[in-house]
C-alpha positions in Angstrom: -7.9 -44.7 -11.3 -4.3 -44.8 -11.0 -3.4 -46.2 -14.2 -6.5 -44.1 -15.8 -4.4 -40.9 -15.1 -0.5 -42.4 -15.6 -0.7 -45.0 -18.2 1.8 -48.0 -18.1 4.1 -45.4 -16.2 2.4 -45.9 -13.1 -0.2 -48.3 -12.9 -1.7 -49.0 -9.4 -1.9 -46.3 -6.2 1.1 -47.5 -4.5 3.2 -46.2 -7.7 1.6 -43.3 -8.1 2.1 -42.5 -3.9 5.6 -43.7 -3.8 6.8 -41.4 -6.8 4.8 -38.1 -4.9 6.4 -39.5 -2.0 9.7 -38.8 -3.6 9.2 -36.1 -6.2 12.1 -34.3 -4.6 14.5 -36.5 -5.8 12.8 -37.8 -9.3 10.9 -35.2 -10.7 8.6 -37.2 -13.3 5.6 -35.5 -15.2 2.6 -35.7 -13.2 -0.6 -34.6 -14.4 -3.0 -32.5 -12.2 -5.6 -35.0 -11.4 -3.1 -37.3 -10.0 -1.6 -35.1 -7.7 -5.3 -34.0 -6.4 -6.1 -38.4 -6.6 -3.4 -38.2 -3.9 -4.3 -35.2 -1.9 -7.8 -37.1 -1.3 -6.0 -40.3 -0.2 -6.4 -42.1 -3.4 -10.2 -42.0 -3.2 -12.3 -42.1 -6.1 -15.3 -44.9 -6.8 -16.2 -45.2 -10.3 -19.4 -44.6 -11.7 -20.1 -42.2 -8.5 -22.0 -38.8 -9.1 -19.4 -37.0 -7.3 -16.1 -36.3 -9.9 -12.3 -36.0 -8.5 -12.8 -32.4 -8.1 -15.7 -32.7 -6.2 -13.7 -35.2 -4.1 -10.7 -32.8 -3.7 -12.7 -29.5 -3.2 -14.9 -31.6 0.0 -11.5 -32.9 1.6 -10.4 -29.2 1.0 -13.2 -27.7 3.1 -13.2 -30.5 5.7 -9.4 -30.1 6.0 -9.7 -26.5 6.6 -12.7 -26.9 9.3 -10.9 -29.4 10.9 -14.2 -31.8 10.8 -14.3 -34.7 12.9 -13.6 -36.7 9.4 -10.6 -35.0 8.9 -9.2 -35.4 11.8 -10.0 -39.3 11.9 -8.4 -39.5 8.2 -5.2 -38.0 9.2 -5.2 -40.7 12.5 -5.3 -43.4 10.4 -2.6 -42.3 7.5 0.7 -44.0 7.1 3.9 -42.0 7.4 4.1 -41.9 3.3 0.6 -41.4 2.6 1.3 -38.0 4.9 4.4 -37.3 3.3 2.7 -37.9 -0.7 -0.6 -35.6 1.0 1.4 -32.8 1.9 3.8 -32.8 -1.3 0.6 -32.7 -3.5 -0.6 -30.2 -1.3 2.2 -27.8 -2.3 1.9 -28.6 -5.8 -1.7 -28.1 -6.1 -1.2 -24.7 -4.4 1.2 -23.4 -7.2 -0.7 -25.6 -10.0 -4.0 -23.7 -9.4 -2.4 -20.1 -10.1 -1.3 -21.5 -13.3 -3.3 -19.7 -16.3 -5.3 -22.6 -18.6 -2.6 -22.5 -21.2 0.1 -23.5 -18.5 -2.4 -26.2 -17.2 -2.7 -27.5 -20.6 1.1 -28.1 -21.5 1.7 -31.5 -22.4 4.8 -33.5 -22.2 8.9 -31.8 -21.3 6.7 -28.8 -21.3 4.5 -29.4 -18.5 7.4 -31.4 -16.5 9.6 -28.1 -16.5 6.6 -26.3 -15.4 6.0 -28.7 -12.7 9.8 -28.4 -11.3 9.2 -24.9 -11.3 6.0 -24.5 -9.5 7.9 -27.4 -6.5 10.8 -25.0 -6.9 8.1 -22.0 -5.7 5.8 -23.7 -3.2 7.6 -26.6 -1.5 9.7 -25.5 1.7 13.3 -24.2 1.0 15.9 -26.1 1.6 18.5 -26.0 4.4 20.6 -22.5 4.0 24.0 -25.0 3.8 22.3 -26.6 0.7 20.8 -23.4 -0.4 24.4 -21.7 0.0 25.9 -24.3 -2.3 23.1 -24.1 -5.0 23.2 -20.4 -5.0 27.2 -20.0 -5.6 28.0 -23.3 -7.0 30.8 -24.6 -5.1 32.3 -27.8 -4.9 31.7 -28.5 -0.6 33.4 -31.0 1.7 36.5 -32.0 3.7 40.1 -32.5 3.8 41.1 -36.4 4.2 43.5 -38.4 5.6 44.3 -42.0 5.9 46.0 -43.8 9.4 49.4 -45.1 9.3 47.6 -48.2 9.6 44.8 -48.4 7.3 47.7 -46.8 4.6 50.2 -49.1 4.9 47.2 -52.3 5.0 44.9 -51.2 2.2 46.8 -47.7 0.5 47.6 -49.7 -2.6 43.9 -49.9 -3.7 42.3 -47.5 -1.5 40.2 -45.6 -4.0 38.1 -48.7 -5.1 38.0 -49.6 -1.4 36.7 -45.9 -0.9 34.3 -46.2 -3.5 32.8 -49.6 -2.3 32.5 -48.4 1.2 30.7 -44.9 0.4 28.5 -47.5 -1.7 26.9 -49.4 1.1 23.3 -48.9 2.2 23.3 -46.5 5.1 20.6 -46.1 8.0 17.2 -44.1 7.0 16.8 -40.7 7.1 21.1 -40.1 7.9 22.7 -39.0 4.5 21.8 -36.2 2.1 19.5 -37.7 0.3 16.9 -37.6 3.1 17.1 -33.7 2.9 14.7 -31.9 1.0 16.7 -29.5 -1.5 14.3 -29.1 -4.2 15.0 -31.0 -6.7 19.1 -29.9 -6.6 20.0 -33.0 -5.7 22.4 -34.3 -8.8 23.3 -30.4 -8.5 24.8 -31.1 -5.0 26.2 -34.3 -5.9 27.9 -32.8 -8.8 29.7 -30.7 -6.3 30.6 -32.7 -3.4 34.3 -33.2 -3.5 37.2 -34.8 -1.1 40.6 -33.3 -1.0 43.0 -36.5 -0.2 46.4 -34.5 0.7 49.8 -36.7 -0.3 51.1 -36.8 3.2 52.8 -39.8 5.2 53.1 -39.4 9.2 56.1 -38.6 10.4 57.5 -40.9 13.2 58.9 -37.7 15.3 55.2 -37.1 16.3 51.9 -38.5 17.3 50.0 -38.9 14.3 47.2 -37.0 15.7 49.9 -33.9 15.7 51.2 -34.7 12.6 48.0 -34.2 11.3 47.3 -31.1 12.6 50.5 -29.6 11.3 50.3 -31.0 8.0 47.1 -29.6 7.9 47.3 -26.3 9.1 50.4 -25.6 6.3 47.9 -27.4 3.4 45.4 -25.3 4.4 47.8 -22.4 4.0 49.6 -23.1 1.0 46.5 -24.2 -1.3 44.5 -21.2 0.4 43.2 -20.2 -3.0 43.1 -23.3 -5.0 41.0 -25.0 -2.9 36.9 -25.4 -3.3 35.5 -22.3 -1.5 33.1 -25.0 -0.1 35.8 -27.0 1.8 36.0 -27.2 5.2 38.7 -24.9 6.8 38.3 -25.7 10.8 37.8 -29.7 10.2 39.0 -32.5 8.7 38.9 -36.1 8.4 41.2 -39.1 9.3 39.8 -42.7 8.3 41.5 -45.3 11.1 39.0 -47.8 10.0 37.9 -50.9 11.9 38.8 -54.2 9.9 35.6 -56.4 8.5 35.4 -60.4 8.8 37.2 -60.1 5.3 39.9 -58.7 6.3 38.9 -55.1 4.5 38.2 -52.1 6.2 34.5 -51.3 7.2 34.5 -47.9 8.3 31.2 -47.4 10.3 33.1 -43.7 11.5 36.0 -41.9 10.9 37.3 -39.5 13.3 36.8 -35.9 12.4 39.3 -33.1 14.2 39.1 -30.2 14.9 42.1 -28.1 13.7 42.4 -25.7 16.0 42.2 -27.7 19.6 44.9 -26.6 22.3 47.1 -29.7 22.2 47.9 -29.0 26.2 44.2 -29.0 26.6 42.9 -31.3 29.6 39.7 -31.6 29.6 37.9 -34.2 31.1 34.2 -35.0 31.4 32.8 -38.2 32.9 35.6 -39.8 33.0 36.3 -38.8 29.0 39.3 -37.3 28.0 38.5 -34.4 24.8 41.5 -34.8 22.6 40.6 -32.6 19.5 38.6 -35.1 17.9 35.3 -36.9 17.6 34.0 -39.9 16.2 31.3 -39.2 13.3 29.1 -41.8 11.2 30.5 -42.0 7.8 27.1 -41.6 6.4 26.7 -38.5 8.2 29.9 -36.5 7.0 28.2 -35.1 3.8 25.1 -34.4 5.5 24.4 -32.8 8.7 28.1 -33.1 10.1 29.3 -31.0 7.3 25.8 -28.5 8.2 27.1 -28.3 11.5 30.6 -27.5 10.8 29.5 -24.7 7.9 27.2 -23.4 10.8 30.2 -23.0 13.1 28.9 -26.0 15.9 31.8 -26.2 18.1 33.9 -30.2 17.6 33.4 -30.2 21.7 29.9 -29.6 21.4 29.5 -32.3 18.6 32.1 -34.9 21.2 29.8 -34.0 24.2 26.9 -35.3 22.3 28.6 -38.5 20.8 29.4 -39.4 24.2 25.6 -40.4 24.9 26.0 -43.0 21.8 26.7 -46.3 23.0 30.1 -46.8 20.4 30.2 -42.7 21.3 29.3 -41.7 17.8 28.0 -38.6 16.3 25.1 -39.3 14.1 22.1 -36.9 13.1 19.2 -37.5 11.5 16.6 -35.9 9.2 13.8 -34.9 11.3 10.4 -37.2 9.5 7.7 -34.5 7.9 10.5 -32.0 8.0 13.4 -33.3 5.7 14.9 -29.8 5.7 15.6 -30.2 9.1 17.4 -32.3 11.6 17.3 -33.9 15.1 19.8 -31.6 17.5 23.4 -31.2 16.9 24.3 -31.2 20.1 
């Protein structure tokens, strides 16, 4: 039935529920009946008196009665059957207020009108994401390398950088789990890194240089940096070295600017210096959320202090990619 509805685009069900599964990031052209083929689970016999529609308008009815066969489907459904079910869901919702001439585009046409209706009926994304969408400003952090890692790997750090932002990272952790509707390469496009020319100076702790390099950047490029650019955090990679002798930087540490340095604080034992660990797969994803949402660094240290390597790392929350797992 699959291939009946896509052609050689998507021949079997598994295609077909893979690419509703992810329609938010690849927005292909999707004719009606297969999103409705999807809604009822990919059931259809041939040759049965009962048509797709008749199919889709039953589950409907059952769905909204909550019948004992509803609620037995929905036990037995895999996480991406539920995910695909309630995408088409949306879809259908907006596709059925479309007049027959909308419903009858063919081709670019019918795509455009497809990303349009997903733009009305699917959730909104998180108001971060919205907030960059809306404006269109360039978003992320101020970075700095380590003494260390500058004076070990500065000479080729940006192909280094590049290879290590390149590696697969844990499901559901970076922004492309979040549901933005369809402005994905639109956020991408916009993500920046601001990579100051600054070398320690060996009158202070690094941590203080930092600080006070930072605090006069900040100053002195006020208005020619990214609206969208951090202004209470940034970023230091002190990077861990791999079996090859290059740097594999599971975290970086992430500081926050404005930490009393004559600030004691100790809890279970832990000193708060300022600073906290953070996944490097989370930094342009819910770590930068956090930040743009004004989550206190303490807050985010407290938390990363239950993490076994104590590391901050938040997830998308399953069924609810505009969302996330707690902060703090």
């Amino acid at each position: 039935m699959a291939a009946r509805l896509m052609g050689n685009r998507l021949s079997n069900g598994d295609a077909l529920l893979n690419t509703i599964t992810n329609y938010d990031r690849s927005q292909q052209n999707i004719p009606i009946y297969a999103w409705k083929l999807v809604y009822c689970d990919l059931y259809y016999i041939d040759g049965s008196n009962a048509t797709l529609d008749d199919i889709y308008q039953e589950r409907l009815r059952e769905e909204e009665l909550q019948t004992p066969a509803a609620r037995a489907r929905e036990i037995i459904r895999h996480d991406v059957m539920k995910v695909a079910r309630r995408n088409a869901k949306w879809m259908l919702s907006g596709l059925e207020k479309l007049s027959d001439a909308e419903r009858a585009q063919l081709g670019p046409a019918f795509r455009q009108t497809l990303i349009k209706v997903w733009k009305q009926e699917s959730h909104p994304p998180p108001s971060w994401i919205q907030n960059i969408i809306d404006v269109q400003k360039q978003w992320g952090f101020v970075y700095y390398m380590s003494t260390e890692v500058d004076q070990k790997y500065g000479y080729d750090w940006e192909t280094i950088w590049e290879r290590v932002q390149e590696r697969s990272a844990p499901k559901m952790t970076t922004y492309f789990s979040i549901h933005c509707q369809g402005n994905r390469p639109t956020l991408q496009r916009l993500a920046t890194e601001d990579w100051p020319t600054f070398h320690a100076n060996s009158t202070f702790t690094e941590d203080n240089d930092f600080r006070k390099h930072f605090s006069e950047y900040m100053e002195e490029k006020d208005d020619l940096l990214p609206a969208g650019i951090s202004f209470k955090t940034f970023i230091d990679d002190d990077s861990d070295e791999s079996e090859d002798d290059e740097p594999a930087p599971y975290w970086v540490w992430a500081y926050d600017a404005d930490w009393d340095t004559s600030s004691e604080e100790v809890i279970n034992g832990e000193k708060y210096q300022g600073r906290v660990k953070v996944a490097i797969y989370s930094l342009k994803s819910w770590f930068y959320a956090a930040c743009w949402e004004g989550i206190s660094l303490r807050d985010i240290w407290l938390k990363a202090q239950q993490h076994p390597e104590k590391l901050w790392i938040c997830r998308t929350k399953h069924m609810e990619e505009w969302d996330h797992e707690p902060y703090v």
